[in-house]
C-alpha positions as CSV (number, residue, x, y, z in Angstrom):
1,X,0.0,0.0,0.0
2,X,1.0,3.2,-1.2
3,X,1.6,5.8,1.8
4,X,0.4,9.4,2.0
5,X,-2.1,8.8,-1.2
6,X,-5.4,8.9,1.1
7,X,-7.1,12.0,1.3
8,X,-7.8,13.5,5.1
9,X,-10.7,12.4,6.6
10,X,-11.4,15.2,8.9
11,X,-14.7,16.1,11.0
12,X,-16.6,19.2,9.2
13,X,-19.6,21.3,10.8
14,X,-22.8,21.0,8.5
15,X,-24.9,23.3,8.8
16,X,-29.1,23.5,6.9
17,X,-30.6,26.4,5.9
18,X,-33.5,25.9,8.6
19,X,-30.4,27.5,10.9
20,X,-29.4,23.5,12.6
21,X,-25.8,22.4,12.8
22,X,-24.5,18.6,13.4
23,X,-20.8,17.6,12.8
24,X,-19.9,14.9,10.4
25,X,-16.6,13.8,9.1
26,X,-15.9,13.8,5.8
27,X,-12.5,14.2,3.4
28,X,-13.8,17.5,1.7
29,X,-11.0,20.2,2.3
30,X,-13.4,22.8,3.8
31,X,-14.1,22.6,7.7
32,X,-17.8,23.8,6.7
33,X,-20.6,22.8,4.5
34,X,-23.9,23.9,4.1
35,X,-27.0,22.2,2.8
36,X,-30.5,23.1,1.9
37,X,-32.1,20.8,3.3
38,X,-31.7,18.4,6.8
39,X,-33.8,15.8,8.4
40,X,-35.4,18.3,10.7
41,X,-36.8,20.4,8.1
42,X,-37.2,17.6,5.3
43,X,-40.9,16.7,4.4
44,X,-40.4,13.2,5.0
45,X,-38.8,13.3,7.9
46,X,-41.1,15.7,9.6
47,X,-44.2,14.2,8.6
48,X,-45.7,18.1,7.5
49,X,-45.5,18.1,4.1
50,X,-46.9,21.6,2.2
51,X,-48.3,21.1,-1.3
52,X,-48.3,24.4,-3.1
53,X,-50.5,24.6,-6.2
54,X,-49.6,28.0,-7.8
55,X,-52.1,29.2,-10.2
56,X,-54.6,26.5,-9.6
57,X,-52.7,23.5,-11.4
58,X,-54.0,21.2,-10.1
59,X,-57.5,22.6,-10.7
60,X,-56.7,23.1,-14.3
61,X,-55.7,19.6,-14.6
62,X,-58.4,18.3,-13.1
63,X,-61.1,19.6,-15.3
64,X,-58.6,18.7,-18.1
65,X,-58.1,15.1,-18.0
66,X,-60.9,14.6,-14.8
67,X,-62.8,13.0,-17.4
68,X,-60.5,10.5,-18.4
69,X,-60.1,9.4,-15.1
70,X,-64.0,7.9,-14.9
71,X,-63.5,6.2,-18.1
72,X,-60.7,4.6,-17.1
73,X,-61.8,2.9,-13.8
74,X,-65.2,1.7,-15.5
Protein backbone atom coordinates (compact mmCIF):
# COMPACT_ATOMS: atom_id res chain seq x y z
CA UNK A 1 0.00 0.00 0.00
CA UNK A 2 1.03 3.22 -1.16
CA UNK A 3 1.58 5.85 1.77
CA UNK A 4 0.37 9.40 2.00
CA UNK A 5 -2.08 8.83 -1.22
CA UNK A 6 -5.42 8.89 1.06
CA UNK A 7 -7.11 12.04 1.34
CA UNK A 8 -7.77 13.47 5.12
CA UNK A 9 -10.69 12.42 6.61
CA UNK A 10 -11.45 15.20 8.89
CA UNK A 11 -14.67 16.12 11.03
CA UNK A 12 -16.58 19.20 9.24
CA UNK A 13 -19.62 21.35 10.79
CA UNK A 14 -22.84 21.00 8.47
CA UNK A 15 -24.93 23.31 8.77
CA UNK A 16 -29.06 23.52 6.94
CA UNK A 17 -30.65 26.42 5.91
CA UNK A 18 -33.48 25.93 8.59
CA UNK A 19 -30.37 27.46 10.87
CA UNK A 20 -29.40 23.51 12.58
CA UNK A 21 -25.80 22.44 12.80
CA UNK A 22 -24.47 18.61 13.35
CA UNK A 23 -20.82 17.57 12.82
CA UNK A 24 -19.91 14.88 10.39
CA UNK A 25 -16.58 13.78 9.07
CA UNK A 26 -15.87 13.84 5.80
CA UNK A 27 -12.55 14.16 3.41
CA UNK A 28 -13.81 17.52 1.70
CA UNK A 29 -11.03 20.21 2.33
CA UNK A 30 -13.43 22.77 3.85
CA UNK A 31 -14.11 22.64 7.68
CA UNK A 32 -17.76 23.85 6.67
CA UNK A 33 -20.60 22.81 4.47
CA UNK A 34 -23.85 23.94 4.09
CA UNK A 35 -27.05 22.25 2.80
CA UNK A 36 -30.50 23.11 1.92
CA UNK A 37 -32.13 20.82 3.32
CA UNK A 38 -31.66 18.38 6.81
CA UNK A 39 -33.81 15.80 8.42
CA UNK A 40 -35.36 18.26 10.72
CA UNK A 41 -36.77 20.42 8.09
CA UNK A 42 -37.20 17.62 5.32
CA UNK A 43 -40.92 16.69 4.45
CA UNK A 44 -40.39 13.17 5.03
CA UNK A 45 -38.78 13.30 7.89
CA UNK A 46 -41.15 15.66 9.62
CA UNK A 47 -44.19 14.22 8.65
CA UNK A 48 -45.70 18.10 7.54
CA UNK A 49 -45.49 18.13 4.13
CA UNK A 50 -46.92 21.56 2.22
CA UNK A 51 -48.32 21.11 -1.28
CA UNK A 52 -48.30 24.42 -3.13
CA UNK A 53 -50.51 24.60 -6.20
CA UNK A 54 -49.59 28.03 -7.84
CA UNK A 55 -52.12 29.18 -10.24
CA UNK A 56 -54.58 26.47 -9.56
CA UNK A 57 -52.72 23.53 -11.40
CA UNK A 58 -53.97 21.15 -10.10
CA UNK A 59 -57.52 22.63 -10.70
CA UNK A 60 -56.68 23.15 -14.31
CA UNK A 61 -55.73 19.60 -14.60
CA UNK A 62 -58.39 18.27 -13.09
CA UNK A 63 -61.05 19.64 -15.35
CA UNK A 64 -58.56 18.74 -18.15
CA UNK A 65 -58.11 15.11 -18.02
CA UNK A 66 -60.88 14.63 -14.77
CA UNK A 67 -62.84 12.98 -17.38
CA UNK A 68 -60.55 10.48 -18.41
CA UNK A 69 -60.09 9.35 -15.12
CA UNK A 70 -63.99 7.85 -14.89
CA UNK A 71 -63.47 6.16 -18.09
CA UNK A 72 -60.69 4.62 -17.12
CA UNK A 73 -61.83 2.85 -13.82
CA UNK A 74 -65.20 1.70 -15.49
Amino acid sequence: MQADIHPKYKEIEVTCSCGSTFKTRSTMAKDAFHVEVCSLCHPFYTGKQKIVDTAGRVEKFNQKFGAMRGKAAA
